[in-house]
C-alpha positions in Angstrom: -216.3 144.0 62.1 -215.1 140.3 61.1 -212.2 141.8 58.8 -211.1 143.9 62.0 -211.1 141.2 64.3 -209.5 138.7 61.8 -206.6 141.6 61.2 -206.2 142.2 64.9 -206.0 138.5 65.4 -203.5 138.0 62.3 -201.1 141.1 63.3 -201.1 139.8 67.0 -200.3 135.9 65.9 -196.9 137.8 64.4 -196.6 139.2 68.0 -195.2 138.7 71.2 -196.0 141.0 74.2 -192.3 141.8 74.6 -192.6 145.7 77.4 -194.4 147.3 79.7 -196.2 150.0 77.3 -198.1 146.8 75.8 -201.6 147.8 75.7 -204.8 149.2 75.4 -205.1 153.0 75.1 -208.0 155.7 74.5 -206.6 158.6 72.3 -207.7 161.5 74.0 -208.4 165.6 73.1 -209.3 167.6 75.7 -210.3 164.7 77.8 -212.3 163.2 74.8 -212.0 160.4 74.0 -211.6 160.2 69.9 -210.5 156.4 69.8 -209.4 153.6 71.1 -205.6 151.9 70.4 -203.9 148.5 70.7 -200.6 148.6 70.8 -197.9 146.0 70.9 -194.4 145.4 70.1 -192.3 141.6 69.4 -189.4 141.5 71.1 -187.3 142.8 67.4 -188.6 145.9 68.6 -191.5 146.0 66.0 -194.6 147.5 66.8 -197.8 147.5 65.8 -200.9 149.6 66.5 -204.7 149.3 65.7 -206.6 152.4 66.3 -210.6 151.9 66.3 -213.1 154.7 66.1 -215.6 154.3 69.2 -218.0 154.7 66.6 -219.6 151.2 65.0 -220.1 153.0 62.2 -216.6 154.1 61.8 -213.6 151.4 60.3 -210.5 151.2 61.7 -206.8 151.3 60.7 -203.4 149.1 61.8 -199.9 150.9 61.9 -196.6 149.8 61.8 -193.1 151.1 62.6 -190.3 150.6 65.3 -189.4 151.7 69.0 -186.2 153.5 69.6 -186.1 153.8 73.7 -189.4 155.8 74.3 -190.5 157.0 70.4 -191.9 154.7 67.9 -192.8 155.9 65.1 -195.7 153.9 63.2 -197.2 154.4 59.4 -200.4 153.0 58.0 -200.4 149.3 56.9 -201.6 149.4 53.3 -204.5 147.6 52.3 -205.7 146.8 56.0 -208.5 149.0 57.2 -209.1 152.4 56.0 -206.9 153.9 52.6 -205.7 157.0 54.2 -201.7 157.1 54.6 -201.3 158.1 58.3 -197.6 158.8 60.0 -197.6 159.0 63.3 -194.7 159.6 66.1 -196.2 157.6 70.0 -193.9 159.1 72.6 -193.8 156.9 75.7 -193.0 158.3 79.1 -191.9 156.2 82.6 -194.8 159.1 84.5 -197.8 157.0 82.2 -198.1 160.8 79.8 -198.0 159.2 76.8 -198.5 161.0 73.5 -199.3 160.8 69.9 -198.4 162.8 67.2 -199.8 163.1 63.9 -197.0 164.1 61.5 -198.5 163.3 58.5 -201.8 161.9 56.8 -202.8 161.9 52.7 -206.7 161.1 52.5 -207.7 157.6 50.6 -209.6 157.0 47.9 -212.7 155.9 49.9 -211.8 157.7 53.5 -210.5 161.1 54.8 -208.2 161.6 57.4 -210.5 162.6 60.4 -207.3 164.5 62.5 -204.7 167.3 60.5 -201.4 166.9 61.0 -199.5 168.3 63.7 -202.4 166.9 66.1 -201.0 165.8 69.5 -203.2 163.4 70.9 -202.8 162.5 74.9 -202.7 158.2 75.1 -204.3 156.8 78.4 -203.7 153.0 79.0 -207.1 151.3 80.3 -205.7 147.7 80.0 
Protein backbone atom coordinates (compact mmCIF):
# COMPACT_ATOMS: atom_id res chain seq x y z
CA UNK A 1 0.00 0.00 0.00
CA UNK A 2 2.98 2.55 0.69
CA UNK A 3 4.40 1.91 -3.03
CA UNK A 4 0.78 2.79 -4.31
CA UNK A 5 0.39 5.79 -2.47
CA UNK A 6 3.95 6.95 -3.10
CA UNK A 7 3.19 6.26 -7.04
CA UNK A 8 -0.15 7.97 -6.97
CA UNK A 9 1.56 10.86 -5.17
CA UNK A 10 4.68 10.87 -7.65
CA UNK A 11 2.40 10.53 -11.02
CA UNK A 12 0.09 13.45 -9.58
CA UNK A 13 3.21 15.90 -8.56
CA UNK A 14 3.83 15.63 -12.70
CA UNK A 15 0.12 16.74 -12.88
CA UNK A 16 -2.11 19.45 -13.08
CA UNK A 17 -5.96 19.11 -12.90
CA UNK A 18 -6.32 20.72 -16.37
CA UNK A 19 -10.73 19.42 -17.49
CA UNK A 20 -13.75 18.61 -16.27
CA UNK A 21 -13.50 14.58 -16.57
CA UNK A 22 -10.73 14.97 -13.75
CA UNK A 23 -11.62 12.39 -11.29
CA UNK A 24 -12.49 9.60 -9.40
CA UNK A 25 -14.38 6.69 -11.07
CA UNK A 26 -15.71 3.08 -10.15
CA UNK A 27 -15.40 0.72 -13.23
CA UNK A 28 -18.47 -0.88 -13.35
CA UNK A 29 -20.06 -4.47 -15.03
CA UNK A 30 -23.48 -4.93 -14.68
CA UNK A 31 -23.67 -2.48 -12.04
CA UNK A 32 -20.60 -4.09 -10.17
CA UNK A 33 -18.39 -2.42 -9.17
CA UNK A 34 -14.86 -4.28 -10.29
CA UNK A 35 -12.53 -1.23 -9.42
CA UNK A 36 -11.90 1.91 -8.61
CA UNK A 37 -9.93 4.70 -11.14
CA UNK A 38 -8.16 8.05 -10.78
CA UNK A 39 -7.88 9.79 -13.63
CA UNK A 40 -6.24 13.01 -14.54
CA UNK A 41 -4.79 14.84 -17.38
CA UNK A 42 -1.82 18.10 -17.34
CA UNK A 43 -2.86 20.64 -19.39
CA UNK A 44 -0.32 18.91 -22.59
CA UNK A 45 -3.11 16.77 -22.76
CA UNK A 46 -1.39 13.80 -20.98
CA UNK A 47 -3.23 11.59 -18.89
CA UNK A 48 -2.78 9.34 -16.42
CA UNK A 49 -4.89 6.66 -14.74
CA UNK A 50 -4.56 4.45 -11.57
CA UNK A 51 -6.92 1.72 -11.40
CA UNK A 52 -7.22 -0.06 -7.84
CA UNK A 53 -8.84 -3.34 -7.11
CA UNK A 54 -11.48 -2.86 -4.16
CA UNK A 55 -9.79 -5.73 -2.89
CA UNK A 56 -6.79 -5.02 -0.20
CA UNK A 57 -5.52 -7.95 -1.25
CA UNK A 58 -5.38 -7.06 -4.78
CA UNK A 59 -2.32 -4.51 -6.29
CA UNK A 60 -3.00 -1.95 -8.52
CA UNK A 61 -1.76 -0.62 -11.92
CA UNK A 62 -1.04 3.28 -13.41
CA UNK A 63 -1.68 3.97 -17.20
CA UNK A 64 -0.63 6.42 -19.47
CA UNK A 65 -1.59 7.84 -22.86
CA UNK A 66 -3.20 11.00 -24.44
CA UNK A 67 -6.75 12.67 -24.95
CA UNK A 68 -7.91 13.54 -28.42
CA UNK A 69 -11.46 15.48 -27.75
CA UNK A 70 -13.39 12.75 -25.80
CA UNK A 71 -10.99 9.32 -26.38
CA UNK A 72 -7.84 8.87 -24.57
CA UNK A 73 -6.34 6.05 -25.00
CA UNK A 74 -3.90 4.84 -21.94
CA UNK A 75 -1.28 1.81 -21.76
CA UNK A 76 0.30 0.24 -18.68
CA UNK A 77 3.21 2.15 -17.07
CA UNK A 78 6.00 -0.44 -16.83
CA UNK A 79 7.46 -1.30 -13.82
CA UNK A 80 4.73 0.50 -11.61
CA UNK A 81 2.22 -1.78 -10.10
CA UNK A 82 1.20 -4.97 -11.53
CA UNK A 83 3.49 -6.66 -14.84
CA UNK A 84 0.55 -7.21 -17.03
CA UNK A 85 0.63 -4.92 -20.35
CA UNK A 86 -2.87 -3.53 -20.40
CA UNK A 87 -4.23 -1.04 -23.52
CA UNK A 88 -7.10 0.49 -22.91
CA UNK A 89 -9.35 3.10 -25.02
CA UNK A 90 -11.67 5.72 -21.91
CA UNK A 91 -14.32 7.28 -24.04
CA UNK A 92 -15.74 10.41 -22.40
CA UNK A 93 -19.21 11.70 -23.06
CA UNK A 94 -20.76 15.49 -22.12
CA UNK A 95 -24.25 13.03 -20.77
CA UNK A 96 -21.59 11.60 -17.70
CA UNK A 97 -21.70 7.67 -19.80
CA UNK A 98 -18.39 7.26 -19.76
CA UNK A 99 -16.72 4.02 -21.00
CA UNK A 100 -13.73 1.93 -20.95
CA UNK A 101 -12.47 -0.38 -23.32
CA UNK A 102 -10.07 -3.10 -22.97
CA UNK A 103 -8.30 -3.50 -26.31
CA UNK A 104 -5.59 -5.41 -25.32
CA UNK A 105 -3.81 -7.07 -22.22
CA UNK A 106 -0.56 -9.76 -22.23
CA UNK A 107 -0.42 -11.33 -18.58
CA UNK A 108 3.01 -10.58 -16.45
CA UNK A 109 5.35 -12.56 -15.11
CA UNK A 110 3.91 -12.42 -11.55
CA UNK A 111 0.05 -11.27 -12.37
CA UNK A 112 -2.70 -12.17 -14.93
CA UNK A 113 -4.92 -9.95 -16.52
CA UNK A 114 -8.17 -10.25 -14.47
CA UNK A 115 -10.66 -8.72 -17.65
CA UNK A 116 -10.22 -10.22 -21.63
CA UNK A 117 -9.95 -8.00 -24.13
CA UNK A 118 -12.80 -6.47 -25.90
CA UNK A 119 -14.34 -5.85 -22.26
CA UNK A 120 -16.35 -2.60 -22.08
CA UNK A 121 -16.44 -1.39 -18.77
CA UNK A 122 -19.15 1.45 -17.77
CA UNK A 123 -16.94 4.55 -15.71
CA UNK A 124 -19.13 6.31 -12.90
CA UNK A 125 -17.47 9.50 -11.46
CA UNK A 126 -17.97 9.49 -7.50
CA UNK A 127 -15.59 12.51 -6.82
Amino acid sequence: MKKFVFALFFLLSFNVAANSYDGIYTANINNLTVEFVSIHENPNGTVIAVVVDPNPENSWIALSGTRNGQTAVLESVVGVGVDVIINVTVNFSDSGNHTALINSCIDGVFYTCKFPSGLLLNLSRIF
